[in-house]
N, C-alpha and C positions, 0 to 999 in steps of 0.2 A: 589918466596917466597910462600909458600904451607900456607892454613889458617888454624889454627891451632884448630878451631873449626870443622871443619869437620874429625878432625882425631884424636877428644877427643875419649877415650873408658871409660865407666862405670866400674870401678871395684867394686861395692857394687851395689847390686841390688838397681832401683828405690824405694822410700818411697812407702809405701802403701798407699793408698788415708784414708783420715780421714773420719769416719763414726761417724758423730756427733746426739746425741739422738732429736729425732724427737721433735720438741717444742707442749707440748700441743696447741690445735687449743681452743680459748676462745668460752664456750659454747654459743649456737644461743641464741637471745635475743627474747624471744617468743611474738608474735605479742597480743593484748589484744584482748580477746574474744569481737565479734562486740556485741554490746550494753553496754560493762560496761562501757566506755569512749563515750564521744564525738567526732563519726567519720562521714567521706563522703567518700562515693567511687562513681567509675563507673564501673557497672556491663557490661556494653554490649551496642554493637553499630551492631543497626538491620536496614537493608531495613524496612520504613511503608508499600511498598507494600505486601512484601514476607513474612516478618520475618527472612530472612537470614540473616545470620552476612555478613558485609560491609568492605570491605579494608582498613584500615585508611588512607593507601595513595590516592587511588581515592573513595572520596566519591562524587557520578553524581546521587546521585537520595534523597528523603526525606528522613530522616535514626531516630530510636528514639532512646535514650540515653537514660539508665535504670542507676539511682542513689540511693543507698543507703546510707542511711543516719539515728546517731543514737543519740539520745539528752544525752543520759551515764544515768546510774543510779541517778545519782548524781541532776542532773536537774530535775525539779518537772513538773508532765505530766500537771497542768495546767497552766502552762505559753503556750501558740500557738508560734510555730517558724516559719520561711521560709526555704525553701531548693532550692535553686539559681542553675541553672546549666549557669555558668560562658564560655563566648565564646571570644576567645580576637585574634586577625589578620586584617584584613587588613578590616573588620569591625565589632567591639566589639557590644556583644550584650548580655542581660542576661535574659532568662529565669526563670519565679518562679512561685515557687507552696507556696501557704499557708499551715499549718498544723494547723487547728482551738484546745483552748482547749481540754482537755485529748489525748495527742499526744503521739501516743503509743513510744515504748522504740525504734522498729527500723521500719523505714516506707520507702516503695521505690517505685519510682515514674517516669513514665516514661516521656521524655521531646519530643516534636515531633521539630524536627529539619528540615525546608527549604531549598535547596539550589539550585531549580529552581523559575524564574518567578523575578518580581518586587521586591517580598518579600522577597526572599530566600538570601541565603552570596552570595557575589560574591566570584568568584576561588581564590585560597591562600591558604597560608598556617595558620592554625590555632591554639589556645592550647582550648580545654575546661575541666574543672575545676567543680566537684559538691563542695559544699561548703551549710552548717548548720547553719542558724542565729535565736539566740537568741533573745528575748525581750531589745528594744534600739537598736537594732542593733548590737548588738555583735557578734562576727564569732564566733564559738564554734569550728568548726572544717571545715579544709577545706581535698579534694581528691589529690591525686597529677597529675601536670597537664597531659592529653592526648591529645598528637599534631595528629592532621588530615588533610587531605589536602582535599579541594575541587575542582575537576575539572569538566568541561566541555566537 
């Protein structure tokens, strides 16, 4: 018995493929100019000794963390805030800077980060995090996190 699929012929030419109208792409959602809002970031992750930027995967020597951070129009420059550089792994630790009265709109501030000797992180992996505190203790804004690893 012959299959009877292998000895079909086409007598109408195949459909033509359908070309459907390209769907508008939804316009980009524009990031807020830094200082109108309350933001944190992380600018940069440098060797203390060099100034060269550092691997996020092996960081083996003291490295400084550059955070910018901005209290928004809206917040008033005489309230003083903190600006926390947040470090959480296998041990959490947190860095801060005061920003006394008349706290300009955007201030950035470097963190010097450890991770030889007694003092320093032990190896792991880690996220850190700038992050904006208001008067009471209110987070105004945090960065989003940047995972590093620490080696040996």
């Amino acid at each position: 018995m012959e299959d009877e699929g292998r000895n079909h012929r086409y007598l109408n030419k195949p459909p033509a493929p359908v070309v459907r109208p390209a769907s508008p792409a939804s316009p980009p959602v524009p990031e807020p100019a830094i200082g109108s809002v309350p933001s944190a970031r992380i600018m940069s992750v440098r060797a203390v000794a060099t100034g060269a930027p550092v691997s996020l995967e092996q960081v083996r020597e003291a490295v400084e963390i550059l955070a910018l951070a901005s209290r928004g129009r809206a917040a008033p420059a005489s309230q003083p805030v903190r600006v926390e550089l947040v470090i959480r792994g296998p041990l959490d630790t947190v860095l801060t800077a005061d920003v006394s009265a008349e706290v300009p709109l955007i201030v950035a501030l470097p963190f010097h980060l450890d991770v030889r000797g007694p003092r320093g992180l032990p190896p792991g992996r880690y996220e850190a995090q700038a992050r904006i505190v208001g008067g009471g203790g209110r987070h105004m804004a945090e960065s989003i996190p940047l995972p590093l690893v620490v080696a040996r």
